[in-house]
C-alpha positions, -999 to 999 in steps of 0.1 A, spaced: 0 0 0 16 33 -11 12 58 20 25 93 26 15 111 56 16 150 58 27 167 89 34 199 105 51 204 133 54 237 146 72 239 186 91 212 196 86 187 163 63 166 188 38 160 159 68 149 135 85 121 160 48 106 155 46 106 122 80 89 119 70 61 140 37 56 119 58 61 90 82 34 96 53 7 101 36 23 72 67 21 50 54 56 43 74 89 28 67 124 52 63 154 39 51 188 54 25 212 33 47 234 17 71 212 3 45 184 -18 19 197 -43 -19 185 -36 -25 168 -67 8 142 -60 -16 127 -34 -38 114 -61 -8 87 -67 -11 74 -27 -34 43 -16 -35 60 17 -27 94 31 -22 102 62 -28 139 75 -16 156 113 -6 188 131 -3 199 166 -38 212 183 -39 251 189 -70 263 202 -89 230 197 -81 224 162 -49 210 140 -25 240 133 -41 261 104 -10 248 78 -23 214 76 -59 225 74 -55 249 45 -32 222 28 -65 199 33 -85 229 19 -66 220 -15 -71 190 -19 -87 180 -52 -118 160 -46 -114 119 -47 -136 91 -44 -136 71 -12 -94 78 -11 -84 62 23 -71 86 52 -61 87 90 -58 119 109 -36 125 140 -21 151 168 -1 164 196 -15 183 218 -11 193 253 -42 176 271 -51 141 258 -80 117 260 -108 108 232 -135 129 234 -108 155 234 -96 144 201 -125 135 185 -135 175 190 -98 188 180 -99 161 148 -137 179 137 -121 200 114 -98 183 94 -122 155 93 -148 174 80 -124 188 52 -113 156 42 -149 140 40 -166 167 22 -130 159 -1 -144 123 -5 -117 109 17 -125 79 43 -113 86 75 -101 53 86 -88 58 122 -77 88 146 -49 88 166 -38 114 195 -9 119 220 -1 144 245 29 164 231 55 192 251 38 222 254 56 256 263 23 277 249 17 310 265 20 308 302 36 275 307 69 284 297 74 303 324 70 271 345 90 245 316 60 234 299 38 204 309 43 170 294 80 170 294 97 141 278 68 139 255 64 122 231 84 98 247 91 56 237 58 45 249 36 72 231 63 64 197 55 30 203 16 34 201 20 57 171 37 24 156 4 3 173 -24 26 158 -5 20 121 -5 -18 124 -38 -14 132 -47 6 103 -26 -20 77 -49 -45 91 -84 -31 90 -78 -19 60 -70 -54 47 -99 -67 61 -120 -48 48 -105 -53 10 
């Protein structure tokens, strides 16, 4: 399965050791938005899209990339993040708005995957950030997990 995966990684490259790890089990190439024109995606079997969360959405880069995107035709897709606060419901709301680009594209959105990420924003920097270390092996590990996971529904489902 051809796979590239689209990232940008704005503070501390949190964002990008995750798509590294996916990349590796996904035998996939990483690129960030300014460097790979929409229309290459066309030649992918699966396309993987991420950004670090600011202000409950993926960084505006990767969602204006998405706003580019020619339309396709059930093209498969998985979306993921750093961000500073974790859990599901949390990502399913930061996710809404790429997912919703990428549907009304005619992308699938096969999975979702989130860690918690350094974060120095604002005031925390005064204090060293929260979640320092992080991403670490464990959360690099998972990353690896959730693309396993997508090679194999994805199989059974062909």
């Amino acid at each position: 399965m051809k796979t590239i995966i689209v990232v940008y990684s704005y503070h501390h490259k949190n964002t990008e050791k995750i798509a590294h790890a996916m990349a590796g089990k996904l035998n996939a190439v990483v690129q960030y938005p300014q460097s790979v024109n929409p229309d290459e995606l066309q030649a992918y079997d699966l396309v993987g899209l991420g950004a670090g969360i600011d202000s409950g959405k993926h960084y505006a880069p990767i969602l204006q990339f998405a706003e580019t995107l020619p339309a396709v035709k059930d093209k498969k897709a998985f979306i993921f993040s750093t961000s500073g606060l974790g859990g599901k419901k949390k990502m399913f709301r930061d996710h809404k708005a790429l997912r919703n680009i990428l549907t009304a594209k005619g992308y699938c959105v096969v999975d979702e995957f989130s860690c918690v990420g350094l974060n120095t924003n604002s005031f925390l920097k005064h204090f060293g950030g929260i979640n320092k270390d992080r991403p670490n092996a464990e959360d690099l590990r998972n990353a690896a997990d959730f693309s396993e996971k997508i090679i194999q529904n994805i199989s059974l489902k062909q």
